[in-house]
N, C-alpha and C positions, 0 to 999 in steps of 0.2 A: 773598399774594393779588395777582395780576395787577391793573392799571390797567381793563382791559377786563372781567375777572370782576367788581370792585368796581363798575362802573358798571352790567354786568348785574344786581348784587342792589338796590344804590340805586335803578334802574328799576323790578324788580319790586319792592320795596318801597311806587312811590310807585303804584304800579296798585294793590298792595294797600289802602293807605291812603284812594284818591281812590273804588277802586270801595265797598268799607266803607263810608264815611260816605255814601254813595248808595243803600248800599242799609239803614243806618241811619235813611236822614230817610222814606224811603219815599213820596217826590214820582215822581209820573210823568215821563219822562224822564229821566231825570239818571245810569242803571246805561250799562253801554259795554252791552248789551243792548241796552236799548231805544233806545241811540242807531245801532246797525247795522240794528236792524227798521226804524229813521226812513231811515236813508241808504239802504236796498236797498228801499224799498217793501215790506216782508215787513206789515204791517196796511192795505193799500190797498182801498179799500171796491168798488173795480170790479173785474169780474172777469176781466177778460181785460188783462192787461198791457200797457203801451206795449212800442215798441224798445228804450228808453233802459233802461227797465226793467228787462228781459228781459237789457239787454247786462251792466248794474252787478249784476243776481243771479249769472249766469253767472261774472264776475270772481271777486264775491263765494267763488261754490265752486270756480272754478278755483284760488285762490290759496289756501282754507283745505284743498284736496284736495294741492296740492303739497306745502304747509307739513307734513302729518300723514305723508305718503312722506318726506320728507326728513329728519324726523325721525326715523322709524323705520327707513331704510335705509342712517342715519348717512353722509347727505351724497350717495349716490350718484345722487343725482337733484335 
């Protein structure tokens, strides 16, 4: 096993381990969930969005719309 493969599964490992116990104690905040809903404003009680908003959701699905092409077109994008 590569240096680089080992350190990918010790990664997901430790995501595995950190989100588990998060969602074991079942405290609000504390899943990588509800900490993306906290960082992109996705529960904001107003209803028409700021800029700033608007610009960090947009990121938000620019970068998880890339990441799901890229994966599935094994790199060609």
């Amino acid at each position: 096993m590569s240096p680089w493969t080992l350190s990918w599964v010790v990664w997901l490992a430790a995501f595995g381990v950190i989100e588990g116990l998060a969602l074991a104690n079942k405290r609000p905040g504390d899943t990588l969930s509800e900490h993306v809903w906290r960082w992109f404003a996705v529960a904001r009680t107003t209803p028409e969005p700021d800029g700033w908003t608007r610009l960090r959701r947009f990121l938000l699905l620019a970068g998880v719309s890339w990441l799901s092409v890229h994966f599935l077109t094994g790199g060609w994008v």
